[in-house]
C-alpha positions in Angstrom: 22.4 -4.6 -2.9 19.4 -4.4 -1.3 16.6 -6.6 -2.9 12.7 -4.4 -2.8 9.8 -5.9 -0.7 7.9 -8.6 -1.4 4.2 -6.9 -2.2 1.0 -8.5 -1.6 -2.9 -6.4 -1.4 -5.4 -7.1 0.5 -8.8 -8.0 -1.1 -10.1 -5.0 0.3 -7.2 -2.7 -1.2 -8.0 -4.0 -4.7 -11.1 -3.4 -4.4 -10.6 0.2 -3.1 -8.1 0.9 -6.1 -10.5 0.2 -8.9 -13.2 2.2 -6.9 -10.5 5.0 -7.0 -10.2 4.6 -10.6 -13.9 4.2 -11.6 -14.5 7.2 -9.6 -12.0 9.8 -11.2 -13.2 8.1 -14.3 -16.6 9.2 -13.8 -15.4 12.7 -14.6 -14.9 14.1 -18.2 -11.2 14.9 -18.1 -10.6 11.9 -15.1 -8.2 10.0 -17.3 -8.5 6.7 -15.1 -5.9 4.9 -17.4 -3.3 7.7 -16.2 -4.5 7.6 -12.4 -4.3 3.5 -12.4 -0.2 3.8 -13.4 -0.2 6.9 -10.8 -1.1 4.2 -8.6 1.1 1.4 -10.0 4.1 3.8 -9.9 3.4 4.3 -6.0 2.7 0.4 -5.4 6.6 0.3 -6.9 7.9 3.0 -4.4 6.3 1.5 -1.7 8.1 -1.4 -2.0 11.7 0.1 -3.2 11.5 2.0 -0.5 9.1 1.4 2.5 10.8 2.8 5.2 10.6 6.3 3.5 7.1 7.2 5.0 7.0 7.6 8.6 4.6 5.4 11.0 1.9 7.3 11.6 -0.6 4.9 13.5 0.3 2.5 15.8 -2.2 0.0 16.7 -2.6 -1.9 20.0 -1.4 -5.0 17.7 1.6 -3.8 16.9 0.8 -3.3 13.4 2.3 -0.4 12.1 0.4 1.9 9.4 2.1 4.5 6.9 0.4 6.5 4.3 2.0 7.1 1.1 0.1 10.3 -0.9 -0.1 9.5 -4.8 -1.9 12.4 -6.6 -4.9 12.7 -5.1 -4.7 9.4 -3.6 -3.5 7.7 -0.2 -2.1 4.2 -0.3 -2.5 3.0 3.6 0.5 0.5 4.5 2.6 -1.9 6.7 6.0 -2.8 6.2 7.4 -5.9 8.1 11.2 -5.5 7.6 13.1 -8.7 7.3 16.1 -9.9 9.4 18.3 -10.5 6.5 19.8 -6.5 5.8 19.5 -7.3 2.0 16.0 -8.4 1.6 13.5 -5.4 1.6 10.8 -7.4 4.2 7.2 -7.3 3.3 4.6 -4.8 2.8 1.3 -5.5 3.0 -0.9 -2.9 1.5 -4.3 -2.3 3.8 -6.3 0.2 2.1 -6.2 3.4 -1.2 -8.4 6.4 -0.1 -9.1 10.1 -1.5 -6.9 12.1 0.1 -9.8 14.4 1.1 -11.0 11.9 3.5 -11.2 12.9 6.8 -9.4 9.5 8.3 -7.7 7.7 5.5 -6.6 5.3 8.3 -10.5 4.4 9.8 -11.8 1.4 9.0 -8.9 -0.2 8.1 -8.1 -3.4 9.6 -5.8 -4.8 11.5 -4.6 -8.0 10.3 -1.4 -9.5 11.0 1.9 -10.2 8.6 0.5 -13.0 6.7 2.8 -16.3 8.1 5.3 -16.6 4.8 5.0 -12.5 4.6 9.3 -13.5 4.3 9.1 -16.2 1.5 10.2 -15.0 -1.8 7.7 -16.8 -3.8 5.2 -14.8 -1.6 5.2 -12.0 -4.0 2.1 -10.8 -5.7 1.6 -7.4 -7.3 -1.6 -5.7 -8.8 
Protein backbone atom coordinates (compact mmCIF):
# COMPACT_ATOMS: atom_id res chain seq x y z
CA UNK A 1 0.00 0.00 0.00
CA UNK A 2 1.17 3.10 -0.92
CA UNK A 3 1.83 5.52 2.01
CA UNK A 4 0.47 9.59 0.97
CA UNK A 5 3.15 12.41 0.82
CA UNK A 6 4.76 13.94 3.35
CA UNK A 7 3.10 17.78 3.29
CA UNK A 8 4.89 20.81 4.33
CA UNK A 9 3.67 24.95 3.21
CA UNK A 10 5.58 27.47 2.63
CA UNK A 11 5.36 30.63 4.82
CA UNK A 12 4.16 32.36 1.98
CA UNK A 13 1.32 29.67 1.20
CA UNK A 14 -0.09 30.02 4.76
CA UNK A 15 -0.15 33.23 4.44
CA UNK A 16 -1.99 33.30 1.09
CA UNK A 17 -4.64 30.73 2.53
CA UNK A 18 -5.87 32.77 5.29
CA UNK A 19 -5.84 35.85 2.93
CA UNK A 20 -8.15 33.52 0.71
CA UNK A 21 -10.24 32.96 3.61
CA UNK A 22 -10.47 36.55 5.11
CA UNK A 23 -11.28 37.59 1.65
CA UNK A 24 -14.38 35.31 0.80
CA UNK A 25 -15.19 36.09 4.40
CA UNK A 26 -15.51 39.71 3.70
CA UNK A 27 -18.67 38.85 1.85
CA UNK A 28 -22.19 38.35 3.47
CA UNK A 29 -22.86 34.76 2.33
CA UNK A 30 -18.66 33.95 2.06
CA UNK A 31 -18.86 31.20 4.66
CA UNK A 32 -14.90 31.29 5.34
CA UNK A 33 -15.27 28.29 7.89
CA UNK A 34 -16.69 26.22 4.76
CA UNK A 35 -14.03 27.56 2.21
CA UNK A 36 -10.93 26.91 4.92
CA UNK A 37 -12.03 22.82 4.96
CA UNK A 38 -12.61 23.28 0.93
CA UNK A 39 -9.06 24.01 1.28
CA UNK A 40 -8.11 21.42 3.85
CA UNK A 41 -9.96 18.73 1.83
CA UNK A 42 -7.66 19.67 -1.26
CA UNK A 43 -4.32 19.95 0.98
CA UNK A 44 -5.42 16.05 1.62
CA UNK A 45 -5.88 15.20 -2.15
CA UNK A 46 -2.84 16.78 -2.97
CA UNK A 47 -0.96 14.58 -0.99
CA UNK A 48 -3.11 11.17 -1.56
CA UNK A 49 -2.65 11.77 -4.85
CA UNK A 50 -0.05 14.19 -6.34
CA UNK A 51 0.66 12.90 -9.50
CA UNK A 52 -3.10 13.38 -10.51
CA UNK A 53 -2.51 17.05 -11.71
CA UNK A 54 -0.34 17.43 -14.68
CA UNK A 55 3.01 19.62 -14.64
CA UNK A 56 2.13 22.58 -15.99
CA UNK A 57 5.30 24.90 -15.46
CA UNK A 58 8.56 23.83 -15.70
CA UNK A 59 11.19 26.08 -14.37
CA UNK A 60 14.77 26.44 -15.48
CA UNK A 61 15.50 24.78 -11.92
CA UNK A 62 13.91 21.82 -12.52
CA UNK A 63 11.24 22.49 -10.17
CA UNK A 64 8.06 21.33 -11.30
CA UNK A 65 4.68 23.25 -10.60
CA UNK A 66 1.03 21.77 -10.77
CA UNK A 67 -2.13 23.59 -9.91
CA UNK A 68 -4.83 21.82 -8.19
CA UNK A 69 -8.43 24.06 -8.60
CA UNK A 70 -10.43 23.88 -5.17
CA UNK A 71 -13.69 25.95 -5.56
CA UNK A 72 -12.80 29.03 -6.50
CA UNK A 73 -9.40 28.54 -5.41
CA UNK A 74 -5.89 27.35 -6.90
CA UNK A 75 -3.44 25.47 -4.68
CA UNK A 76 0.11 25.97 -6.74
CA UNK A 77 2.39 22.71 -6.05
CA UNK A 78 5.54 20.54 -6.34
CA UNK A 79 5.70 16.99 -5.83
CA UNK A 80 9.17 15.34 -5.31
CA UNK A 81 8.38 11.63 -5.69
CA UNK A 82 10.42 9.31 -3.64
CA UNK A 83 12.53 6.27 -4.72
CA UNK A 84 10.92 3.89 -2.53
CA UNK A 85 7.49 2.87 -4.84
CA UNK A 86 5.52 2.83 -1.46
CA UNK A 87 6.25 6.13 0.03
CA UNK A 88 4.18 8.99 -1.68
CA UNK A 89 7.50 11.53 -1.87
CA UNK A 90 7.01 15.09 -0.84
CA UNK A 91 4.95 17.88 -1.78
CA UNK A 92 5.71 21.08 -1.10
CA UNK A 93 2.92 23.49 -1.45
CA UNK A 94 4.21 27.09 -3.14
CA UNK A 95 1.33 29.30 -3.28
CA UNK A 96 -3.24 29.40 -3.01
CA UNK A 97 -4.60 31.96 -5.49
CA UNK A 98 -8.20 33.10 -6.83
CA UNK A 99 -8.69 31.22 -9.69
CA UNK A 100 -9.61 34.43 -11.54
CA UNK A 101 -6.11 35.46 -11.49
CA UNK A 102 -4.59 36.01 -14.56
CA UNK A 103 -1.14 33.88 -13.66
CA UNK A 104 -1.77 31.85 -10.55
CA UNK A 105 1.82 30.54 -11.22
CA UNK A 106 3.65 34.43 -11.21
CA UNK A 107 5.43 35.27 -8.43
CA UNK A 108 5.83 32.19 -7.09
CA UNK A 109 9.17 31.13 -6.14
CA UNK A 110 11.40 28.72 -6.92
CA UNK A 111 12.84 27.05 -4.00
CA UNK A 112 14.28 23.78 -4.01
CA UNK A 113 13.01 20.31 -2.18
CA UNK A 114 13.78 21.17 1.27
CA UNK A 115 17.10 18.66 2.12
CA UNK A 116 14.94 15.93 4.42
CA UNK A 117 11.80 16.65 1.95
CA UNK A 118 12.17 12.31 2.27
CA UNK A 119 12.26 11.98 6.12
CA UNK A 120 9.02 10.84 7.66
CA UNK A 121 9.17 12.97 10.60
CA UNK A 122 9.35 15.89 8.00
CA UNK A 123 5.59 16.02 7.88
CA UNK A 124 3.78 19.12 8.74
CA UNK A 125 0.19 20.03 7.63
CA UNK A 126 -1.94 23.25 8.04
Amino acid sequence: MKMPADLSLTPRARREIEDCVQFVGRFPRGKPAERRDDLLRGLEMIRESPGRNPVEVRRKTGIELRKHYVRQFAIIYSWFPSDDARAGGEVSIRAVRHRRARNVFFGVREIGAPENALDPSHHRMV
